[in-house]
C-alpha positions in Angstrom: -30.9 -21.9 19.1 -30.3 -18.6 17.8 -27.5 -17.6 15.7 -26.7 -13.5 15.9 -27.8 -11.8 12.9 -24.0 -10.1 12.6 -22.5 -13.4 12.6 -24.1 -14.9 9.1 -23.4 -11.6 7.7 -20.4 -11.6 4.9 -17.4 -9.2 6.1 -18.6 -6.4 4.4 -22.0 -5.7 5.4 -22.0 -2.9 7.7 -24.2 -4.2 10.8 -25.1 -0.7 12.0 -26.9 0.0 8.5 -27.9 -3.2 7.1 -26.8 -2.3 4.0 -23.8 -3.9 1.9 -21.2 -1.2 0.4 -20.3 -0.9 -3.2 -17.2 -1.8 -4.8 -14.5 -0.2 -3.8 -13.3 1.5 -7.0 -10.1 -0.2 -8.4 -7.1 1.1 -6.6 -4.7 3.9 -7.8 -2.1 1.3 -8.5 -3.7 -0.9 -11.1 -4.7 2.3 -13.0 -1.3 3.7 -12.8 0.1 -0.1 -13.8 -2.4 -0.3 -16.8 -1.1 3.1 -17.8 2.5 2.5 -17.6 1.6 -0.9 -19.8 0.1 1.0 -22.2 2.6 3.5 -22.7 5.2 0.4 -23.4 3.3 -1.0 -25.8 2.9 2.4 -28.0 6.1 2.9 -27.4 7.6 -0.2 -28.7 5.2 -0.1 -31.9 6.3 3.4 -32.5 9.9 2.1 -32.0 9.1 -0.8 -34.8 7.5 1.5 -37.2 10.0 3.6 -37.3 12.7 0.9 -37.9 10.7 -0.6 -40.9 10.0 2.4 -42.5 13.4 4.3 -41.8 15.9 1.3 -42.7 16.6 0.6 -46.0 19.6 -0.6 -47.4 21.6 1.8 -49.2 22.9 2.5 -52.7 25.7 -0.1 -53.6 28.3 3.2 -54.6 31.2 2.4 -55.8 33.9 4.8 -53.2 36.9 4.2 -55.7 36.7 6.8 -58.5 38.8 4.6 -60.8 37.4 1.5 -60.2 34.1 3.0 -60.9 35.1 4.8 -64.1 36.3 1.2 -65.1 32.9 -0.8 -64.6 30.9 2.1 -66.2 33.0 1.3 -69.5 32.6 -2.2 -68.9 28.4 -2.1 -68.5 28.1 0.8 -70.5 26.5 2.6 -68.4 27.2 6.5 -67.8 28.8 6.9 -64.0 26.9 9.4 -61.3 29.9 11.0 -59.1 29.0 12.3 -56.0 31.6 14.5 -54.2 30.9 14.9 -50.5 32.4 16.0 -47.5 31.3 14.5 -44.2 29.7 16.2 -41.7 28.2 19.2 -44.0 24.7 20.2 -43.9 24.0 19.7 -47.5 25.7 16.3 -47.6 23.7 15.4 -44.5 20.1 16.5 -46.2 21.3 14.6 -49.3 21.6 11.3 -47.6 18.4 11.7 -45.3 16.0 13.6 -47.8 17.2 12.0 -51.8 19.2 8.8 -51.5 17.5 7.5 -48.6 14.2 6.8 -50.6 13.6 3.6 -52.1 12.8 5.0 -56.1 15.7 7.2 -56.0 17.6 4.0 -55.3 16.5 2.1 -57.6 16.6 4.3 -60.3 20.2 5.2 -59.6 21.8 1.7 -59.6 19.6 1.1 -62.5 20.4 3.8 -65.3 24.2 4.7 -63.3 27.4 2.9 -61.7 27.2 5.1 -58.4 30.7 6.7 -57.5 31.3 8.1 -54.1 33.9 10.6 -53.5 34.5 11.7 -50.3 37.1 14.5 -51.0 38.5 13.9 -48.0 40.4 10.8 -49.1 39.6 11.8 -52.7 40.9 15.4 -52.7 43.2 15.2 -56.4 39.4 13.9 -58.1 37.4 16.7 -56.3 40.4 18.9 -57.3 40.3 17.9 -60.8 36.5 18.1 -61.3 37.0 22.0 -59.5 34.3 20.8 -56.7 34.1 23.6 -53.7 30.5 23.2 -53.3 29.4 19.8 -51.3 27.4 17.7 -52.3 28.2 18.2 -56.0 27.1 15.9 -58.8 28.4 14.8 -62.4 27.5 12.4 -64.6 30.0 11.4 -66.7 30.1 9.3 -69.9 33.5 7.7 -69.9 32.9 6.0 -73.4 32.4 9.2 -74.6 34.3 11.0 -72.4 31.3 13.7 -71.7 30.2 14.9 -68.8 26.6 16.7 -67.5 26.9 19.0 -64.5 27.9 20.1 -61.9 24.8 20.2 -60.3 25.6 21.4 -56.2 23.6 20.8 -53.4 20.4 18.7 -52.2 17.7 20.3 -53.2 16.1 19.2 -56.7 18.6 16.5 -56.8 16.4 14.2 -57.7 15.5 16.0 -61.0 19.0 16.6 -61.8 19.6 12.5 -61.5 16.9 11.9 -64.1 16.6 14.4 -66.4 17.7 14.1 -70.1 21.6 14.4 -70.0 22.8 17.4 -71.9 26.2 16.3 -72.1 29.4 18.4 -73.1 33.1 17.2 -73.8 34.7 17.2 -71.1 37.7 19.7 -70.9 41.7 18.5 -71.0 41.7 19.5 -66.8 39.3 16.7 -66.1 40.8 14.0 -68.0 
């Protein structure tokens, strides 16, 4: 007996050729899926860079002016004031661009006690230090009772914080 030739053929043979047809090319859908998976996955390392290169914990300051005066005399070390006001331009490049990098933090809590005054809730300090410019910076030698500065803005701040002090008595207003 004779069994048709179109019968032992597999499903995709085309009988009225003979031949058998290529692959069919992957559908649209698994390309667009692979894409969409690849575009999560760079995604979510960009995300994790990011985070590991952005956080960093930040200066331990010290947002009492008094108490920090008081553990500068205690460790003998000179105190770096920093008078801001929130929301300001300046204030904002100092905390992205200078104190958010991991040697200016270091060298700061290691050579200075780190005083934060937000003249906000500080106003009679910024008032008696004659701070109109934020950010402004002293630093201030309370065994001595000297002071270097004012140094005013973000730019260069860096230098300011580590150059020799050149400090000056401090006048009557700022005692």
């Amino acid at each position: 007996m004779e069994v048709p030739v179109a019968q032992t053929q597999s499903d995709n043979h085309d009988v009225s050729t003979g031949q058998t047809p290529k692959e069919a090319p992957p559908s649209a859908g698994k390309k667009q899926s692979r894409a969409l998976w690849i575009i999560i996955l760079v995604f979510i390392i960009f995300v994790v860079i990011v985070f590991l290169t952005e956080y960093r914990e930040p200066i331990a300051w010290i947002e009492d002016y008094h108490t920090g005066i008081d553990l500068a005399k205690q460790q003998n070390k000179p105190a770096l004031l920093c008078f801001f006001k929130q929301h300001t331009h300046y204030s904002s490049q100092m905390w992205q661009n200078v104190y958010n990098k991991p040697s200016v933090k270091e060298y700061v809590e290691a050579n200075f006690i780190p005083i934060l005054i937000d003249v906000d809730k500080q106003p009679e300090i910024a008032k008696r230090y004659n701070v109109t410019y934020y950010p402004t910076h002293y630093v201030e030698n309370p065994n001595t009772n000297q002071i270097d500065g004012p140094f005013t803005g973000a730019s260069r701040l860096f230098e300011f914080i580590k150059r020799p002090r050149k400090f000056t008595q401090k006048n009557n207003s700022l005692q």
